[in-house]
One Martini backbone bead per residue (centre of mass of N, CA, C, O) as a GRO file, in nm:
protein
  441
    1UNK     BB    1  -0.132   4.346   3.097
    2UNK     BB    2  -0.386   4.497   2.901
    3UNK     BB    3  -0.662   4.442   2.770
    4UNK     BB    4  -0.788   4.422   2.412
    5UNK     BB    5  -1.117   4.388   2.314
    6UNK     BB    6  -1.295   4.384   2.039
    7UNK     BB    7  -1.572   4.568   1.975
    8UNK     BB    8  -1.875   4.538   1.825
    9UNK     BB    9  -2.171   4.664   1.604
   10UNK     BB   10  -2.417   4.563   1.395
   11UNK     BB   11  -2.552   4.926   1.404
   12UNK     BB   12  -2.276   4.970   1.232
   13UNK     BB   13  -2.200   5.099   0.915
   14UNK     BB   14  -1.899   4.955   0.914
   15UNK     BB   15  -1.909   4.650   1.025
   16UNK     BB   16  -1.847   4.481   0.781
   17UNK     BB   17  -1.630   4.544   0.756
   18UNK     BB   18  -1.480   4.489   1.026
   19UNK     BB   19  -1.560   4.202   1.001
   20UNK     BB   20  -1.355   4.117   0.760
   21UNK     BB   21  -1.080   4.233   0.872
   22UNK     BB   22  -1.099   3.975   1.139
   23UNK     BB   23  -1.151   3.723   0.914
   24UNK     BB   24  -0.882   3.777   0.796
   25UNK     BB   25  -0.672   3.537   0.648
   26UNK     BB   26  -0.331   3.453   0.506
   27UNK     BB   27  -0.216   3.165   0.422
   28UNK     BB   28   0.000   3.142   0.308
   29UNK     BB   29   0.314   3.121   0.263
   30UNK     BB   30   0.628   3.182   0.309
   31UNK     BB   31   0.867   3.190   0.056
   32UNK     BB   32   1.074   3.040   0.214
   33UNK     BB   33   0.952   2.830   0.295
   34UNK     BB   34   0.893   2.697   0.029
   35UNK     BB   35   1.171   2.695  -0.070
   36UNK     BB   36   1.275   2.483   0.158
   37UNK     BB   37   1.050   2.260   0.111
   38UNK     BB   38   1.109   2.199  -0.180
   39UNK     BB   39   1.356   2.087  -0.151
   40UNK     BB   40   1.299   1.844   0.073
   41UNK     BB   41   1.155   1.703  -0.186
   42UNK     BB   42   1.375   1.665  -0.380
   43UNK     BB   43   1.563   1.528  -0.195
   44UNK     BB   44   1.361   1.285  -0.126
   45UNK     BB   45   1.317   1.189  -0.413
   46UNK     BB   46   1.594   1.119  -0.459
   47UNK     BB   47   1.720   1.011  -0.151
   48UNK     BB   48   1.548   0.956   0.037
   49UNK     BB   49   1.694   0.862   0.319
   50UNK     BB   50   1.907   1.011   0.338
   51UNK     BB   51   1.759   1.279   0.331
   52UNK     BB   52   1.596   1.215   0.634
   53UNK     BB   53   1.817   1.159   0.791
   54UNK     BB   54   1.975   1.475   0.725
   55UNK     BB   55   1.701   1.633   0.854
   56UNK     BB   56   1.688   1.523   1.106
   57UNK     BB   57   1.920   1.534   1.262
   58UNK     BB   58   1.884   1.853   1.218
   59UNK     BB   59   1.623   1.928   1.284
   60UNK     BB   60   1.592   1.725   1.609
   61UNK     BB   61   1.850   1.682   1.752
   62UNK     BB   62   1.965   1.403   1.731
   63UNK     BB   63   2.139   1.216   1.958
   64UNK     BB   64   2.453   1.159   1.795
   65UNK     BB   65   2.310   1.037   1.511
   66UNK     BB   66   2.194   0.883   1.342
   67UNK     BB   67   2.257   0.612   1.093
   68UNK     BB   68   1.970   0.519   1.041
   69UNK     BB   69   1.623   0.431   1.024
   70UNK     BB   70   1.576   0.254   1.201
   71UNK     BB   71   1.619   0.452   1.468
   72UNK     BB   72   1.273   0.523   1.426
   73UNK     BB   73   1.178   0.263   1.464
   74UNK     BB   74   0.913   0.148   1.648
   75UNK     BB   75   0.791  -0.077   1.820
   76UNK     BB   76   0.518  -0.212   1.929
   77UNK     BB   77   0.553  -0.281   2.208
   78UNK     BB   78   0.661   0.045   2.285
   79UNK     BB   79   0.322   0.091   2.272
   80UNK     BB   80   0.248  -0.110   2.503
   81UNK     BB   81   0.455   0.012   2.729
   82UNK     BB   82   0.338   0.305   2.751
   83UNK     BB   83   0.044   0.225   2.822
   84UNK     BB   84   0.082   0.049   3.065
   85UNK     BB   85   0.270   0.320   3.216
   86UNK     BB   86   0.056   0.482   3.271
   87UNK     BB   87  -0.137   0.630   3.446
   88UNK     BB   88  -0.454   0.543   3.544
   89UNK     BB   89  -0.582   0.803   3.409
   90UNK     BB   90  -0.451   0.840   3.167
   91UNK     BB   91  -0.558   0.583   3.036
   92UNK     BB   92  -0.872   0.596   3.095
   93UNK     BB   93  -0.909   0.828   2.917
   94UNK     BB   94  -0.825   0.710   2.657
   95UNK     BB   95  -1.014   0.463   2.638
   96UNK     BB   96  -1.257   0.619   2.646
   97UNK     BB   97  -1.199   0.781   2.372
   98UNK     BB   98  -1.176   0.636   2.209
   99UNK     BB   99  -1.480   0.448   2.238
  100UNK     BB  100  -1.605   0.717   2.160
  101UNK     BB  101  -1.496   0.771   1.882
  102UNK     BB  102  -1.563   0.488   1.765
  103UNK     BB  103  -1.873   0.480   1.797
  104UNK     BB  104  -1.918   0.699   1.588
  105UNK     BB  105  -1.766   0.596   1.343
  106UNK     BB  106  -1.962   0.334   1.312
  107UNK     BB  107  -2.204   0.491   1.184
  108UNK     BB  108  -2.031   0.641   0.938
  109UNK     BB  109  -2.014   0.324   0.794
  110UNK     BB  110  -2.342   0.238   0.791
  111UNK     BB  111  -2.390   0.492   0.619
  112UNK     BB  112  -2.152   0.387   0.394
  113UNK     BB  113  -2.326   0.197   0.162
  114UNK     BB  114  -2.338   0.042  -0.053
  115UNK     BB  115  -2.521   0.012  -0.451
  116UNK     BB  116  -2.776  -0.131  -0.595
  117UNK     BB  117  -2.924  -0.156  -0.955
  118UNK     BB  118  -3.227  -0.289  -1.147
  119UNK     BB  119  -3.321  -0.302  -1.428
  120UNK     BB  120  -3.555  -0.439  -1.677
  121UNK     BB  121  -3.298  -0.524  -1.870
  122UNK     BB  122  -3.040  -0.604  -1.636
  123UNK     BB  123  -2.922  -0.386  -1.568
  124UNK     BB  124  -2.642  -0.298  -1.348
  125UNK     BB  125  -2.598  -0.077  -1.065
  126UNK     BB  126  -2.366   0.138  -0.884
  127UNK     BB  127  -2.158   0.111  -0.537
  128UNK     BB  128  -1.837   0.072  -0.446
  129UNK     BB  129  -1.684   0.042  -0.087
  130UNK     BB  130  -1.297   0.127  -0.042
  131UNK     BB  131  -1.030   0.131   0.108
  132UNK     BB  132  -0.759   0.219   0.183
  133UNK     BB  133  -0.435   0.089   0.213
  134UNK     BB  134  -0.233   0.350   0.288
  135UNK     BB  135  -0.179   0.591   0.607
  136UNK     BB  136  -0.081   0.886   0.709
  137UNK     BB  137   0.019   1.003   1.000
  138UNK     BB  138   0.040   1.318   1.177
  139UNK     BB  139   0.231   1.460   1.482
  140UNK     BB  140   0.287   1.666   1.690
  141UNK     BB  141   0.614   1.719   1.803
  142UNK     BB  142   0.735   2.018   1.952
  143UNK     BB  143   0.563   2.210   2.168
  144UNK     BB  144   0.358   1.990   2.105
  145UNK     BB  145   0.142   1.726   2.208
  146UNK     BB  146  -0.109   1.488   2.043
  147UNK     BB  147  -0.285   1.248   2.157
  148UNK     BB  148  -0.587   1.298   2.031
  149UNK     BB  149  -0.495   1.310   1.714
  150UNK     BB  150  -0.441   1.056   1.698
  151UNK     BB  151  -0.744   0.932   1.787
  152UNK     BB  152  -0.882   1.109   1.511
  153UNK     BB  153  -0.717   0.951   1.273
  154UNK     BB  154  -0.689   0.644   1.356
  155UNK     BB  155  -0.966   0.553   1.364
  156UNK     BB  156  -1.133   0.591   1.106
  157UNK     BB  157  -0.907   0.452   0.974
  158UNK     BB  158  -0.995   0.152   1.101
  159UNK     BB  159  -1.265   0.130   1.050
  160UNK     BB  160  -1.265   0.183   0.717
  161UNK     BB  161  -1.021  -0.083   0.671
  162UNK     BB  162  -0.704   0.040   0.700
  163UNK     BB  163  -0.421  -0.158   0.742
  164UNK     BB  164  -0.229   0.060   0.725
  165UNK     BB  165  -0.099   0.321   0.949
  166UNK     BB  166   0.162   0.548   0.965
  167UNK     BB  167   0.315   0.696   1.178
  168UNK     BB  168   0.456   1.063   1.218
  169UNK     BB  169   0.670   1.171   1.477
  170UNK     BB  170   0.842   1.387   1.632
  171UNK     BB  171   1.194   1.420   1.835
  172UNK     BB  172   1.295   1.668   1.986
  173UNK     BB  173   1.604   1.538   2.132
  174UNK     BB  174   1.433   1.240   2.161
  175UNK     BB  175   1.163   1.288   2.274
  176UNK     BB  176   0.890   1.113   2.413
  177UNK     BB  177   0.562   1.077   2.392
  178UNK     BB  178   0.392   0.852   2.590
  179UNK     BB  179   0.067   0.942   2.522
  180UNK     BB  180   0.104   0.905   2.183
  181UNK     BB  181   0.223   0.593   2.207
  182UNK     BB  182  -0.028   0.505   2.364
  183UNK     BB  183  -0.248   0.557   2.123
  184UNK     BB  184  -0.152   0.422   1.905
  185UNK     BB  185  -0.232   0.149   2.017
  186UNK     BB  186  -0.512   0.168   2.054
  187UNK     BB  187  -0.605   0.318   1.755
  188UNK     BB  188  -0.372   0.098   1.560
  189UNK     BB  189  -0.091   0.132   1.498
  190UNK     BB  190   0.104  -0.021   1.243
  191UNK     BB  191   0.356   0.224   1.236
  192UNK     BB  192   0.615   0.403   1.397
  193UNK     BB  193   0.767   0.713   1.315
  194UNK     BB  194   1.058   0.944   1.424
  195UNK     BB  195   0.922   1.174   1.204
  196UNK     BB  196   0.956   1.518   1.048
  197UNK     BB  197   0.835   1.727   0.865
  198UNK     BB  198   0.899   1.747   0.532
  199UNK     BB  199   1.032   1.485   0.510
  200UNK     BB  200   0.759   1.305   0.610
  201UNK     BB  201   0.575   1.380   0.367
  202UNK     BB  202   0.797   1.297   0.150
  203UNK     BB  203   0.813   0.990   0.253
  204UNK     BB  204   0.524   0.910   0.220
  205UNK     BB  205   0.469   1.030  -0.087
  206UNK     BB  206   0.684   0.875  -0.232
  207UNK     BB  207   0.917   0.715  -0.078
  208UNK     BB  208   1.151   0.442   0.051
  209UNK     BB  209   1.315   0.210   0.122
  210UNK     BB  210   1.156   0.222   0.450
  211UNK     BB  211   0.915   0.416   0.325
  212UNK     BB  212   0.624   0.342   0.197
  213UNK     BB  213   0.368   0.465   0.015
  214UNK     BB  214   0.098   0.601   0.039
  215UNK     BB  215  -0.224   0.778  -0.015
  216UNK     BB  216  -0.281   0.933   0.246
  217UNK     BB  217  -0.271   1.208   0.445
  218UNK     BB  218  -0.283   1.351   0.791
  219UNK     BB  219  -0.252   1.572   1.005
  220UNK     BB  220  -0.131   1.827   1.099
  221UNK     BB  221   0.117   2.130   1.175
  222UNK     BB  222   0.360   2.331   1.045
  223UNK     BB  223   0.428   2.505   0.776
  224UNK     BB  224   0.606   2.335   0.668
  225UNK     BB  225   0.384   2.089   0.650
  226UNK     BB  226   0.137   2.253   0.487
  227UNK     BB  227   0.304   2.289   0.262
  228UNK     BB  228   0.384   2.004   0.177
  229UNK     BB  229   0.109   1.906   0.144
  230UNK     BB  230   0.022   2.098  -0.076
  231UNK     BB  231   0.241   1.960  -0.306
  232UNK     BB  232   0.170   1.646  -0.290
  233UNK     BB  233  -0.080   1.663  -0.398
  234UNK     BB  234  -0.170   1.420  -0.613
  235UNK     BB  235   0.028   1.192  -0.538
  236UNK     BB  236  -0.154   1.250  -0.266
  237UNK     BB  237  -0.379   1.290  -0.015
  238UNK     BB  238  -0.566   1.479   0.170
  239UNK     BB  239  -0.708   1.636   0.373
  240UNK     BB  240  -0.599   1.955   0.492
  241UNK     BB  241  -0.570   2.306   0.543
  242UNK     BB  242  -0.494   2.397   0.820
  243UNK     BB  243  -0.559   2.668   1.025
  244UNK     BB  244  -0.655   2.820   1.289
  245UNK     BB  245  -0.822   2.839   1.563
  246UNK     BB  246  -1.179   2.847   1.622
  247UNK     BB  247  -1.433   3.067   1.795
  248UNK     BB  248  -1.822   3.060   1.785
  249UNK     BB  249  -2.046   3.254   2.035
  250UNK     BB  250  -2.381   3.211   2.095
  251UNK     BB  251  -2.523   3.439   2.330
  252UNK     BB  252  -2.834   3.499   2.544
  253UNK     BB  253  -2.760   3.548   2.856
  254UNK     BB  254  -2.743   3.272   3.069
  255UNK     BB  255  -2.463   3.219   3.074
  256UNK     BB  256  -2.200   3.207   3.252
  257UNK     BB  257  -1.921   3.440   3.181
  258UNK     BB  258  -1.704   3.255   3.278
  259UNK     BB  259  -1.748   3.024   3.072
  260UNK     BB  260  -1.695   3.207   2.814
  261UNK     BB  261  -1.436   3.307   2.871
  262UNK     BB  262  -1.308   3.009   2.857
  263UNK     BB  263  -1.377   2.933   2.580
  264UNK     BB  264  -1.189   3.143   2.448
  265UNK     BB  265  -0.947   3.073   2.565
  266UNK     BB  266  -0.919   2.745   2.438
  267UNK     BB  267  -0.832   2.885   2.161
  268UNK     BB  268  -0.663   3.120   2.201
  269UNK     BB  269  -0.409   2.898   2.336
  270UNK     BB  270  -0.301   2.776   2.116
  271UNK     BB  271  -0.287   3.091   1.947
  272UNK     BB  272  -0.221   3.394   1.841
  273UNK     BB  273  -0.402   3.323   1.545
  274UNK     BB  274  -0.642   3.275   1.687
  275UNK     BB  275  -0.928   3.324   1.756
  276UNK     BB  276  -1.204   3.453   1.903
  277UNK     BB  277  -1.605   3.493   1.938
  278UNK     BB  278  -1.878   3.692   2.015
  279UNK     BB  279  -2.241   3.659   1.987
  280UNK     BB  280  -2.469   3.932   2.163
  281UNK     BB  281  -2.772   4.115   2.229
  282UNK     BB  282  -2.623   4.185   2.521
  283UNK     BB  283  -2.501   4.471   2.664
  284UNK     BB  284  -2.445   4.361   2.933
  285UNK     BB  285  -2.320   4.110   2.941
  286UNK     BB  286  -2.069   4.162   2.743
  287UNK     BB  287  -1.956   4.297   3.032
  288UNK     BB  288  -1.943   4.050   3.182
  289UNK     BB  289  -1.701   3.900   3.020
  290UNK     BB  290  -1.505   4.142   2.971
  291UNK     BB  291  -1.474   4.105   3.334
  292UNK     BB  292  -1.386   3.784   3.314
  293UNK     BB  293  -1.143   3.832   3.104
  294UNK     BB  294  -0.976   4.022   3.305
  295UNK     BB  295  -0.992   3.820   3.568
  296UNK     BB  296  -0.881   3.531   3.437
  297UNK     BB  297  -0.658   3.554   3.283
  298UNK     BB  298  -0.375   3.598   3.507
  299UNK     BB  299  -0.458   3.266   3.543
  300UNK     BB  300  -0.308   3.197   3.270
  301UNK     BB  301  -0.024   3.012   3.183
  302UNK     BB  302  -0.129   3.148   2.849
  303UNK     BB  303  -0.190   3.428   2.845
  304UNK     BB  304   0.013   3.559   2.629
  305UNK     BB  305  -0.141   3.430   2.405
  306UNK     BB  306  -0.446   3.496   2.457
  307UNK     BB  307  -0.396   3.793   2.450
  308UNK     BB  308  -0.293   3.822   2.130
  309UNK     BB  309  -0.535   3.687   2.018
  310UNK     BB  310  -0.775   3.876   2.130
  311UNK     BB  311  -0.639   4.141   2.028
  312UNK     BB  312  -0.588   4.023   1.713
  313UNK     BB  313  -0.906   3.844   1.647
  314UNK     BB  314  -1.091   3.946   1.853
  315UNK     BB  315  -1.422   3.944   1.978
  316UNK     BB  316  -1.749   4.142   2.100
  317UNK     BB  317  -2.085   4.101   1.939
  318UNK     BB  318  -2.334   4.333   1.867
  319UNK     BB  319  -2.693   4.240   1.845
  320UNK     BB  320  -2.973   4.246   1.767
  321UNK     BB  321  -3.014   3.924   1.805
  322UNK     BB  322  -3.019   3.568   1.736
  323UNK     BB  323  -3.115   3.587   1.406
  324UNK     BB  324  -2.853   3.745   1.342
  325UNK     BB  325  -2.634   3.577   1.457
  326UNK     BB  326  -2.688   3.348   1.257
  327UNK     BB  327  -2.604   3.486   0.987
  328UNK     BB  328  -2.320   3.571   1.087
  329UNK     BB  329  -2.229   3.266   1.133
  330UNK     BB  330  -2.258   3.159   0.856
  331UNK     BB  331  -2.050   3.375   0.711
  332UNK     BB  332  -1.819   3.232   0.888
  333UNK     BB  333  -1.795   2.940   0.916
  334UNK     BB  334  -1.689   2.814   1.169
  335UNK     BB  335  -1.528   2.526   1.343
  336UNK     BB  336  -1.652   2.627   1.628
  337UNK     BB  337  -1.977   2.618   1.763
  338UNK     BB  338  -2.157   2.813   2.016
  339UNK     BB  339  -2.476   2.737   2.174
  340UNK     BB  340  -2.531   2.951   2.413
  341UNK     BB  341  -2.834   2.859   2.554
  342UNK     BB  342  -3.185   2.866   2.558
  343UNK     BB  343  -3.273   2.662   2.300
  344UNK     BB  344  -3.038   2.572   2.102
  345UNK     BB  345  -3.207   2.448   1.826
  346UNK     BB  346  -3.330   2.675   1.706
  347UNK     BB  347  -3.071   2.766   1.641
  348UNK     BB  348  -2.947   2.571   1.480
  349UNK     BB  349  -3.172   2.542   1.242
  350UNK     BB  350  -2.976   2.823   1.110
  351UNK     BB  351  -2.736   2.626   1.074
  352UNK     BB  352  -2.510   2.563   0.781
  353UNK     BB  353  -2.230   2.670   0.897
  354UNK     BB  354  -1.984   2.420   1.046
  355UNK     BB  355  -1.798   2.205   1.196
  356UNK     BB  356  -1.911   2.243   1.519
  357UNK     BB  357  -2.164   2.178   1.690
  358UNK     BB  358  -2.240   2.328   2.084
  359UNK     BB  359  -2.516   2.256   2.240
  360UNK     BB  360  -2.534   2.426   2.509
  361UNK     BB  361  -2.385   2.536   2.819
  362UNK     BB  362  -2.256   2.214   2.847
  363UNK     BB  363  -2.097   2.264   2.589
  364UNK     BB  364  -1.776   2.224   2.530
  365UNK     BB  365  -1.568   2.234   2.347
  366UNK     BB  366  -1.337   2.035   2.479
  367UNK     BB  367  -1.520   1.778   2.453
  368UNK     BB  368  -1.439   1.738   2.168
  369UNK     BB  369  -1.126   1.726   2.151
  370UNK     BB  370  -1.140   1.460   2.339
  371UNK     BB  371  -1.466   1.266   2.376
  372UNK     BB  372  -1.733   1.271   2.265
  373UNK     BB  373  -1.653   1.166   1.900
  374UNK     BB  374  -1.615   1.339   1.772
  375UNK     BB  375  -1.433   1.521   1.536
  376UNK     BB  376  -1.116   1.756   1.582
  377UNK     BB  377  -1.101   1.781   1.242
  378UNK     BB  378  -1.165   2.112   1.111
  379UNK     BB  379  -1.233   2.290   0.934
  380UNK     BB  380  -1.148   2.671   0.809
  381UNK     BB  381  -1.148   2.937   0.714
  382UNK     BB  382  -1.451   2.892   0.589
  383UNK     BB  383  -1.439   2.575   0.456
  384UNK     BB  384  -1.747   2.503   0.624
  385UNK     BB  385  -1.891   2.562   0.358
  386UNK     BB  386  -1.753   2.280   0.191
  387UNK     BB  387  -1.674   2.089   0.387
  388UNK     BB  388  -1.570   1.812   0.669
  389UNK     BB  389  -1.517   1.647   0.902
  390UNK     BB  390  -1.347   1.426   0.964
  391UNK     BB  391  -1.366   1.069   0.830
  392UNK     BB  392  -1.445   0.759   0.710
  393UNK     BB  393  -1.455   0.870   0.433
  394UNK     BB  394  -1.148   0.972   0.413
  395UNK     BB  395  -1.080   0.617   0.378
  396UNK     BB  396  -1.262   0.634   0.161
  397UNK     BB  397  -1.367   0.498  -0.170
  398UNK     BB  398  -1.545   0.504  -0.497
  399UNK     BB  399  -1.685   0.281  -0.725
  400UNK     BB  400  -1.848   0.193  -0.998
  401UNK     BB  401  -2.119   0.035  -1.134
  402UNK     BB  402  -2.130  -0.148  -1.457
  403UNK     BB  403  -2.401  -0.391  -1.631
  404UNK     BB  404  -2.446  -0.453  -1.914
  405UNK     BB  405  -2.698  -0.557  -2.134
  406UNK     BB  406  -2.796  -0.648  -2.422
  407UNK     BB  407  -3.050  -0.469  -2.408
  408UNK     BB  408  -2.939  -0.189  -2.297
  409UNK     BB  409  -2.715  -0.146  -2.533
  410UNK     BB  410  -2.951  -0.094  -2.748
  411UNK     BB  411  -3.003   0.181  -2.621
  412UNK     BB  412  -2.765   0.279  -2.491
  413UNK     BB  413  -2.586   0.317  -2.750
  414UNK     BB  414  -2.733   0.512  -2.918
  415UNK     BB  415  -2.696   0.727  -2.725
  416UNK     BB  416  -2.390   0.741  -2.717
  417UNK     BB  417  -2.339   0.765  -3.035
  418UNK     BB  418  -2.485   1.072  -3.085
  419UNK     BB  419  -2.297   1.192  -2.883
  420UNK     BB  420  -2.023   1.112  -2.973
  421UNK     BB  421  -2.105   1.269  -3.278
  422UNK     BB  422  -2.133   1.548  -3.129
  423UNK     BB  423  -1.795   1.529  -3.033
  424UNK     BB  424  -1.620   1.373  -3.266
  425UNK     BB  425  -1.605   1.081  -3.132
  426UNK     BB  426  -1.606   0.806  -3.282
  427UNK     BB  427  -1.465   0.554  -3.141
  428UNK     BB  428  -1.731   0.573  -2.926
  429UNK     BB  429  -1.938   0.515  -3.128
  430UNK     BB  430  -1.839   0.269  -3.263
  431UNK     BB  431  -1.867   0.101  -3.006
  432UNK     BB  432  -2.150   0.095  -2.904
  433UNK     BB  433  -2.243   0.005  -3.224
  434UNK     BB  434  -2.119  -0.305  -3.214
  435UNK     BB  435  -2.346  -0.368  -2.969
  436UNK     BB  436  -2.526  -0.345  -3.206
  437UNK     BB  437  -2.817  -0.514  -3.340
  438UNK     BB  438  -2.905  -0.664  -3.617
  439UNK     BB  439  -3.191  -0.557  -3.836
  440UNK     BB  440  -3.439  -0.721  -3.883
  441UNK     BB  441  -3.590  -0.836  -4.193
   0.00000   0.00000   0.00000
């Protein structure tokens, strides 16, 4: 079966339609979905164990069917049984990424650092940062396991100071993966449960006799997952709603076009509505793209999502520049940028929204994805307009230090009674005034 994949011109008239259109994704839930999910956050906020307890079973085809949560529960141990088992390659890839991923992350703890200042009459003010006391991660094992989203929740969140962190990852028909139970070691989880779907979301969310209430959720999910974050967002912090996987490659034709293809792959493999888009002023190269993308499709065990993908929200698209792809890129604010060029800095320097820029032609996805040290949790669907990757700062919360002097008081209370007074607020105003000291005779 013959790919089409979208091509664009930014010198025609419809242009700006037409990618308006390629776009366009619309996030809602299946409203079957929503009503689905909202009945098991309400059984299981009345019935705790036993309403997870009889989702899981039905839900994950749990073999002979579990009789208690205890069931769920894997010792730590059986967690460095999974590490100590795996192939020496396969461990030492974890750990290297591991690593990597904890000095980065290590630095973003340093630059998060609490501050105080006295003014002159004594008042002392400031910013103290602690850590959340217990955090959920999300783990999918359903279609497939994720063991590197493992280690990019679970470090940032050990970094920032977080002591409990308990993951919960589904077994489909009993069965674990071996590398996810092993990252959760490396990364640090104090307890893992092999429960999933909206009854896990909800039974973080709320608590249940078996299972502790977090602070924040965050991790992955399928539709089902994604509603019930989106419901419980209030009782608990979340991380994001995360939509499809995108990918955009701004290339000025310097790059192996068979690289090209393959990076546009990376992402649309993931799933049907992924993304995948390149913007690039040569139109021999994007021939040349569009060549290789035919010619390497037929050899990818996952073609058939990748043609999907392509054809249903890919595209190839002609610009007049690469100073027109940067604003572009901008107005798109992908999840992951591709700036294959050469001086990809240059082009760097125009670019205010992206979840991840990749500059360089041997910087490819992937190596973010897994190892490079960056967070692989990436805003989506245009919110890197105003979100940010995973990071420490999402395992710690701010507050405020105020320590006023009685000098201060005195200043400071005039000014805070004027405005309460001008607020109609009277209780504020006379508080404030409490503390100003009686007019010298």
């Amino acid at each position: 079966m013959s790919l089409q994949i979208r091509k664009l011109d930014s010198s025609d008239p419809d242009f700006q339609q037409r990618l308006d259109s390629l776009l366009a994704f619309d996030s809602s839930t299946d409203d079957a979905i929503e009503t689905a999910v909202a009945a098991i956050l309400r059984d299981v906020k009345q019935r705790g164990d036993a309403a997870v307890l009889e989702c899981t079973n039905k839900f994950d085809r749990i073999p002979g069917g579990a009789t208690s949560m205890a069931a769920f529960e894997l010792p730590v141990a059986e967690l460095q049984h999974a590490l100590d088992s795996l192939p020496a390659a396969q461990r030492e890839a974890l750990q290297l990424a591991a690593a990597r991923i904890r000095a980065f992350h290590e630095r973003q703890k340093q630059e998060l650092a609490g501050f105080t200042y006295t003014e002159p009459d004594g008042t002392l003010l400031g910013q103290r940062i602690t850590p959340l006391d217990r955090v959920g991660i999300y783990v999918p094992g359903g279609k497939a396991a994720y063991p590197s989203s493992v280690l990019m929740n679970a470090i940032p969140a050990q970094v920032a100071g977080v002591k409990e962190i308990v993951m919960v990852v589904p077994t489909p028909d009993g069965v674990k993966n071996q590398m996810v139970l092993a990252a959760a070691a490396i990364a640090g989880v104090t307890r893992v449960i092999t429960i999933g779907g909206a009854q896990a979301v909800a039974a973080l969310a709320y608590g249940t006799a078996s299972i502790g209430a977090v602070d924040k959720i965050v991790g992955p999910g399928n539709a089902y997952v994604a509603a019930a974050k989106r419901r419980v967002f209030g009782t608990v912090g979340i991380d994001m709603i995360a939509g499809p996987s995108e990918i955009l490659v701004l290339c000025d034709g310097s790059t192996d076009p068979d690289w090209v293809a393959m990076d546009l792959f990376s992402q649309a493999e993931h799933d049907e509505l992924a993304q995948a888009i390149m913007l690039c002023p040569d139109a021999a190269y994007i021939e040349q793209v569009e060549a290789s993308i035919a010619r390497l499709l037929p050899t990818m065990p996952r073609a058939d999502t990748i043609r999907a993908s392509l054809g249903g929200r890919g595209a190839l698209v002609k610009v007049a520049s690469m100073e027109q792809a940067c604003e572009i890129a901008n107005a798109i604010a992908a999840e992951h940028l591709e700036i294959s060029a050469e001086n990809p800095q240059q082009w760097a320097d125009r670019i205010r929204h992206a979840g991840a820029m990749f500059l360089g032609r041997f910087s490819s996805e992937a190596l973010g994805d897994y190892c490079c040290g960056p967070n692989h949790v990436l805003p989506t669907s245009r919110t890197a307009r105003f979100s940010s990757p995973l990071g420490v700062y999402d395992f710690q919360k701010r507050s405020s230090i105020l320590y006023v002097s009685q000098a201060g008081a005195q200043t400071l209370g005039k000014v805070a009674a004027t405005l309460a007074y001008g607020e109609g607020l009277q209780a504020h105003a006379r508080s404030a005034e409490l503390r100003l000291l009686p007019p010298e005779a």
